[in-house]
Every structure is written in structure tokens, then in C-alpha cells.
C-alpha angles and dihedrals in degrees: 000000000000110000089193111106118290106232106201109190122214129240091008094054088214111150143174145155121260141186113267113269089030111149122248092226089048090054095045095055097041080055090040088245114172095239113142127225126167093171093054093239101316091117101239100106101052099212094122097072118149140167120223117217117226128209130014126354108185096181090056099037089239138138113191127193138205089263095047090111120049113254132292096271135196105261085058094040076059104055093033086059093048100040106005121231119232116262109280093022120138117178106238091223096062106024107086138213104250093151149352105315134169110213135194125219113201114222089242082073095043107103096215102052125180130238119194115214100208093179098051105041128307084268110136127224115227101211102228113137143169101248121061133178114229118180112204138172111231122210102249109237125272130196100234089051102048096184119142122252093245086060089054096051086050093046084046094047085055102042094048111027093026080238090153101200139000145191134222128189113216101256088071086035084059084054097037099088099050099040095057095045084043092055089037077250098303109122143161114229125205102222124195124195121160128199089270106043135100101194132041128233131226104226091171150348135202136203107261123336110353115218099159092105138242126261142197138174131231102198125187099191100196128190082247100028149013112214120183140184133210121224133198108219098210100051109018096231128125116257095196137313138222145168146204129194114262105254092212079082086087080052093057131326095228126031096264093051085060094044085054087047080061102043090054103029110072105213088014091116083063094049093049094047086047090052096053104043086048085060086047097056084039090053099042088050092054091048102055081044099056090037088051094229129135094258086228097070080070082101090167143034133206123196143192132163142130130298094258089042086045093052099039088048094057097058090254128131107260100206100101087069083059104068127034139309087034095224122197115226080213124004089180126106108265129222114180141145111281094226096058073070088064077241085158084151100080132029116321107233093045117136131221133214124193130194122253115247122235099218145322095310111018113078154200086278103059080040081059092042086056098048090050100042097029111206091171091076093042120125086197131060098261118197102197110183122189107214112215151110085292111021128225108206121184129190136197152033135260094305100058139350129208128194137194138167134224143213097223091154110214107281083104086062090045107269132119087039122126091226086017117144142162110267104267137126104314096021109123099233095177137032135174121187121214106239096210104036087027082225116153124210120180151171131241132209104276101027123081088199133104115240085246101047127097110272098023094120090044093047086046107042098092095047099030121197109291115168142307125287128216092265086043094058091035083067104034091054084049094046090048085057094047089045087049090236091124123040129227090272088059095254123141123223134241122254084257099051090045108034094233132113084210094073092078125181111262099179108297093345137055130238122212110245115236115160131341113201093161093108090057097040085274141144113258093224115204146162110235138202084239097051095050088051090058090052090040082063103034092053088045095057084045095052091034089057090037082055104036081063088045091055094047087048083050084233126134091194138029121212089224146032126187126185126204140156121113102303097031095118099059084050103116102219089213087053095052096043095052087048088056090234083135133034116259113285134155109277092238093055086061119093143161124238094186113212097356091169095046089052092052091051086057090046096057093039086047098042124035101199091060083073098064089045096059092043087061093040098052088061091056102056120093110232121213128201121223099181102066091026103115093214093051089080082044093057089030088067104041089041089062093074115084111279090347139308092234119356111105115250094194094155088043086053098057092066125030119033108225115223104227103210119156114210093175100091127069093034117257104337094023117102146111089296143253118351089021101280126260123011128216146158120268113232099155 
């Protein structure tokens, strides 16, 4: 039986017996202990910060006393004079073992530190990423060992962080020289080793202990938007996120309509991949600026994105995805220099990692949906459905998972709509119609009041009232079916049929009045015919995807839906149900998962193992194809009618009575008269 001191670790419960004036930090890594460290044990990071535990410790068999640790000594009383430790604090690189001790290790000094994402799920994020920061010092050269500088950085690395080997392109071997004699050969390194590498590489390297920071960038590159955010690497959080519109929407506004651009542009597949990689290097600029960072700590890039987006982003033709049987040029996860990417905007040696796709249709994007939501560990049949320009939908529990993917086009996100616009400060993101007066009142993006409450004009002076979002047509569609000012058919009413002056006369058809600002420079803001045809399609192609999986899986109805995409959390569940975007479920089995593939995206940049799960998962889902799937045109069509033509709605029904008008006799002012005729509930 060992008589050296017994180290018990604390949460990890990880305990052994070592010689008298060991270090904590050496202990900790000879047991695997999570303990940090960036200085490699000379005291001047921090990261290594414990608290030792005194007296008796019965479920570890311990009694501790007040020497079991070696003496305060001066390197902490340093550092304790210049930043301060918290009462009770020892640093693990200079504290040693003189006795039995039990220590605690905060979760601020673990390495792989977790993040909880409250919005997206209770799910926590194991920070493990990629890129590290290892500061070293290197032997300065001699002349009787001529050996390079870059051999020395590699001999340091393995001598004092046990990294056996490591690669530099020329561009850090050209730096090398001045920023070690800079630092008087101390340096931090920026090492990067993915799941699949043997060998790290070197992406950077300061003068003396680097505390800047590290970056990377989750990026969900849409057919409509591009949306990133930047991590920090250290800590997982998100330092701060933005978006642009994707300009390949001048080259087509939905993803056939690009692959056509293609077909019939000789040379079109290069301007597009030009376009969006310029977006990307603008985006990336705008981030580190908002965020206040030198762009070229983003060290690292996730992507994910769908299959015409993947293959566009990678420089390759995209026509193959246009005509059966939809073949990827790689299906295969993807790591790569950023900069192959004509990524100029961030450091030069970062890397990127894109998600594997799952087929022809169904993308990096819904992978990084599954590997966020997880319905593969699901005990209920869980419908997860990823809102956009092109929708993921997934399907299943922890026995099997099916996947589709649906031509939605982009009036969800905003576009195609006559007073259509991308969420942002103005734009009207939620709407509700008074069934009895048919007055509107509504709420814009940067204001928390109601348009008839008290404040509004002041709230929104700054911002004005600009135009309607994706969430904000979603409900105003919705609200126009509950007042009984649009039919089932998604027609709205005359004045006359619906006994409102704001059902004005647009051609052969009629527009909904929202707001008319003209007399006061102004935008006259309206729900058109027009526009409610482009969401009666877009939720069709949605519910016709989510049934044609229903139909594979031999259910009629799911215990769970959950709806993501970027704007997936300002969905009303109510709103999308009576517009018939979802089959019926009960309300409180409806919830938002935000910007699931975003949040994938951050997962895979933050952990590196998650990489290596999603690249077996994906070959486990089973992947349907709508576009060759006979009843998909059969749901497509009764789905157009608002919520179906024949599909029951029975939750739906316990809740809202649906008016049940018909504009569509008596030509334009014809009808069943003022207020829309008869009402009913809705039971099918």
C-alpha cells in the first residue's frame, strides 16, 4: 500500500497517491483530470485555478488538514497582487501535493467546459474544439545544435504539452523567426487538429502569452440568407451574430431556379460562387467589427448549407442536383483551408469544416439540424421541421430517422411579398385582426408595444414602419382566415363581403389594408392576393414533405413537432397550424428550436467529436424524395387550401372556430354578403 499522499479530484472523482511536492496541475494531468492550463504550468494564465477542500471527507475516506498543500508562494502572491484570485483559490502549477488532500476543480478551469443553449434544447455543449492556444517556451538556437526554429517549436510542443509532431505552411514558417525573438522565445501557438488528422497545424503564433482571444465561425449559409456566429473557442459563447442576404438571390430567388442559371449560363455556376464567397468575406468583416476583434483571431469556419449552396460554395456546377437521380458530386464531410474558399477576410491559415450531406436534396444544414435536435435519441415520434427558402424535415425517434426536403421558395423568409422584407428594425414580425371591427394592431421588430397601445409612435419613430417579415405574413395570413376576411381557398373578400374598407380592390382581386404611411412619405403596407398565393404554396410544399414522411413511417399523426430555421422561434404555433404549414398536433406538443442548424454549425465548430457523430448518423438516416414521390403532388394540392381540403384538424378545432365564407361566386363583389356569410367549426 502506497504511503505518498492520496489526490482525490473533484467533480470527476478521479483520485491517486503521489510523491510529496508534486504539482497539482501535474497530478491532475497523470489522473486525466480537466484541469486548464495555456502557460504550460509557469503560473502567469491562470487557468489552472483550484480550490483545495480541509477536514474530513467521509465519501472519500480522507482527512485533510490545513498543510496538505505546499505554502502561498510568490508567483501566486503575483498574480494575486495584479488580478486578484477568488478567496480560497490556489493555482494548480505552483500549489503541491504535501499530504492527502481533496481538490476542486470550477468549472471556469475545466477545458471542456459546458454551455447550456437554453433556446435551442437543454442540450449541453462539451467544449472541445479543434484549435487550441499552447503557450511554450522554445530553446533559443546554439551553434553546436543547428537545429531551425520551427524544429525547436515542434521539440517544445513535445516536451511540454506531450503534441508529438506538427505542420506549418510557409506563410507561419516566413513569421516564425520575428515573433519568437519578439516574445525572447516564449509564444503562444494556435494549434489546429481535427478528428481526422494526425498531425497538428500550426494557424498562428504571438509574442509571449497570448490573451486576445480565439475565434470561429458557425456559419448557416441559406438559399435566402446567410446567417454566422461568432465563438469564442475558449468559452463556447457566442460573441455576437449577423447576417446578409445571399446575393445569388439576383441569380435566382429558390435553388432550381440557380441550377437553371447554370444549365443556360455558360460560366453562371463561377459568378454565383464568386458572389457568395464575396458575402462571406463581407460578413465575416462586419462581424469582427461589431464584435470589436482583429478578424484574424476567426482561426476556424463551420459550415453548413444545402446541397445546391454546398456545391455552389465549393466552387463546383451545380447541374447534376437539377435532374434525377440528384447526384452529389461528395457526400462526405469536407476539411479544407479556409482560404481555398478565397475566405481573405479572416486569418489566413484558418480551416473549414463542412457537414456531410445526407442525398441529393437534403443537406449539410438538416445533418446539422439532427445533430442539434437529436431525434435519434428521441423516445417520441418527433416531426422537426427547418423553416427556410428550401426546408429540412426530419422524421422519427431512437429506432429510425427519415429525412426530405422541400421546395418551399423564399416568401417564408420574407421575399416574394409585396411589402415583404428581411426581419430587421421597422419590419412588422407579428399581427392579430379583430373578428368583429376587422382592425389590425401589430408589433414591429425593436419595439415590445402593440400599434394601439400608448407609446407605439414614439417606440417606433426612430425605426418607422418599414415592411412585413416572414413571421409577420405567416400571421397576418392566419389572422385574415380566423376574422373571416379570406376563404378557405385563400381568397380575400370585398368591402362589401366583409364589411371592411380595408379590403380594398387590387385588379380582379382584393389586398388586405395594413398600414398606410404615403401621406406622410411612407410605405402603403398590404397583404395581397398575390402574396397569400406564394405562402399557400410555400406551406403546401412544407405539409406535403412533413406527410409524405408520415406516410413512409405508416403514422397519421407525430407526438411532437418542433419548428426551427432562423426565424423558428418567432413562429406562433397557433398561426402556423391554422394555416395548415404543420399537421394537426396538440399546441403544447409544438415547440421552436430557433436556429437548429446554426446551432449545429456551433456544436461542430465548439466540439470536435461531434463531428465524427454526425458523420455516422448521417449514414443512418433514411433519406425520401419528394421530387419523384407520386403523393407528394396529391398532398401538395389539398394541402393548398387553408389549413387542407381534406385532412382533419381535431386539436386545431378545440380551440379556434373557423369562419367558413366563400368569395369565389358572384365574381368580385358577389358573395354570401356582408361579414362572409355563415360561420362554423371546423372539424375537417
Amino acid at each position: 500500500m502506497s504511503t505518498d499522499p492520496l489526490v482525490v479530484f473533484t467533480p470527476s472523482g478521479k483520485r491517486g497517491h503521489f510523491p510529496k511536492g508534486t504539482p497539482v496541475l501535474t497530478a491532475a494531468r497523470q489522473l486525466g483530470v480537466d484541469l486548464d492550463s495555456v502557460c504550460g504550468g509557469r503560473g502567469i494564465c491562470s487557468k489552472c485555478q483550484i480550490t483545495p477542500g480541509y477536514g474530513e471527507f467521509s465519501k472519500h475516506g480522507v482527512t485533510v488538514h490545513q498543510d496538505a498543500l505546499s505554502e502561498w508562494n510568490a508567483v501566486e502572491q503575483r498574480y494575486q497582487d495584479k488580478r486578484g484570485l477568488k478567496p480560497g483559490r490556489r493555482l494548480g502549477c505552483q500549489a503541491q501535493v504535501m499530504g492527502d488532500i481533496v481538490i476542486d476543480v470550477p468549472p471556469e478551469s475545466q477545458v471542456h467546459k459546458q454551455v447550456v443553449r437554453k433556446a435551442a434544447s437543454a442540450r449541453a455543449i462539451i467544449m472541445d474544439p479543434a484549435t487550441r492556444l499552447y503557450f511554450v517556451e522554445v530553446e533559443e538556437p546554439d551553434m553546436h545544435s543547428p537545429t531551425g526554429d520551427l524544429e525547436r517549436l515542434e521539440r517544445a510542443l513535445r516536451e511540454q504539452w506531450e503534441i508529438e509532431a506538427i505542420r506549418a505552411d510557409q506563410t507561419l514558417i516566413s513569421k516564425l523567426q520575428p515573433v519568437l525573438r519578439k516574445g525572447k522565445f516564449k509564444v503562444t501557438v494556435a494549434l489546429h487538429k481535427s478528428h481526422t488528422d494526425a498531425v497538428a497545424r500550426v494557424t498562428e503564433i504571438w509574442p509571449g502569452l497570448h490573451e486576445s482571444g480565439l475565434y470561429g465561425l458557425a456559419i448557416d449559409l441559406g438559399s435566402t440568407t446567410i446567417a454566422a456566429h461568432l465563438t469564442d473557442l475558449e468559452t463556447g459563447l457566442v460573441k455576437t451574430s449577423s447576417g446578409i442576404m445571399n446575393p445569388q438571390i439576383r441569380f435566382g430567388e429558390d435553388l432550381m431556379s440557380r441550377v437553371s442559371y447554370s444549365m443556360m449560363n455558360p460560366g453562371g455556376d463561377r459568378e454565383m460562387t464568386a458572389a457568395v464567397r464575396e458575402a462571406m468575406n463581407t460578413l465575416a468583416e462586419e462581424i469582427a467589427k461589431e464584435a470589436e476583434i482583429d478578424a484574424n483571431l476567426i482561426v476556424e469556419t463551420v459550415f453548413v448549407c444545402n446541397p445546391v449552396m454546398h456545391h455552389l460554395l465549393l466552387g463546383i456546377d451545380p447541374v447534376e442536383l437539377g435532374q434525377a437521380p440528384f447526384a452529389l458530386a461528395t457526400s462526405e464531410s469536407i476539411s479544407m483551408d479556409a482560404r481555398d474558399l478565397d475566405l481573405t477576410a479572416i486569418n489566413p491559415r484558418a480551416r473549414t469544416y463542412i457537414l456531410p450531406c445526407i442525398a441529393g436534396h437534403v443537406g449539410a444544414d438538416c445533418a446539422a439540424v439532427a445533430l442539434s435536435e437529436e431525434p435519434n435519441k428521441s423516445e417520441d415520434l418527433v416531426l422537426i421541421i427547418d423553416v427556410g427558402t428550401n426546408a429540412e424535415i426530419l422524421l422519427g425517434d431512437k429506432s429510425h430517422v427519415l429525412a426530405c426536403s422541400s421546395p418551399t421558395g423564399p416568401a417564408f423568409e420574407g421575399a416574394q411579398i409585396s411589402s415583404g422584407q428581411r426581419a430587421a428594425p421597422g419590419a412588422i414580425d407579428a399581427i392579430r385582426i379583430d373578428p368583429e371591427t376587422k382592425e389590425p394592431r401589430f408589433r414591429v421588430i425593436g419595439s415590445d408595444l402593440w400599434s394601439d397601445e400608448d407609446g407605439f409612435a414614439a417606440a417606433t419613430a426612430t425605426t418607422g414602419i418599414t415592411g412585413i417579415c416572414g413571421s409577420g405574413i405567416i400571421e397576418a395570413v392566419a389572422e385574415l382566415r380566423l376574422a373571416g376576411l379570406m376563404d378557405e381557398n385563400g381568397l380575400i373578400g370585398s368591402a362589401e363581403q366583409t364589411g371592411t374598407a380595408r379590403a380594398v380592390p387590387e385588379g380582379r382581386t382584393h389586398s388586405y389594408l395594413i398600414q398606410d404611411a404615403t401621406a406622410e412619405g411612407g410605405p402603403r403596407i398590404t397583404v395581397t392576393q398575390g402574396d397569400i398565393r406564394a405562402i399557400q404554396l410555400a406551406k403546401s410544399a412544407l405539409y406535403a414533405g412533413a406527410r409524405l414522411l408520415m406516410d413512409e413511417r405508416g403514422v397519421d399523426k407525430v407526438d411532437r413537432v418542433v419548428l426551427a430555421g432562423a426565424f423558428g422561434a418567432h413562429i406562433s404555433s397557433l398561426h402556423a397550424m391554422v394555416l395548415g404549414m404543420i399537421p394537426d398536433a396538440h399546441l403544447d406538443k409544438v415547440t421552436s428550436a430557433g436556429n437548429a442548424a446554426g446551432t449545429g454549425a456551433r456544436i461542430a465548430l465548439c466540439n470536435v467529436e461531434s463531428r465524427r457523430e454526425i458523420e455516422k448518423i448521417v449514414r443512418q438516416i433514411t433519406k425520401v424524395e419528394t421530387a419523384i414521390e407520386p403523393k407528394f403532388q396529391e398532398h401538395f394540392v389539398a394541402a393548398n387550401a387553408i389549413p387542407h381540403k381534406t385532412a382533419p384538424f381535431p386539436e386545431l378545432a378545440k380551440i379556434v372556430t373557423l369562419p367558413a365564407p366563400n368569395f369565389n361566386t358572384g365574381g368580385r363583389d358577389g358573395g354570401e354578403g356582408e361579414g362572409g356569410g355563415r360561420r362554423r367549426r371546423r372539424r375537417g
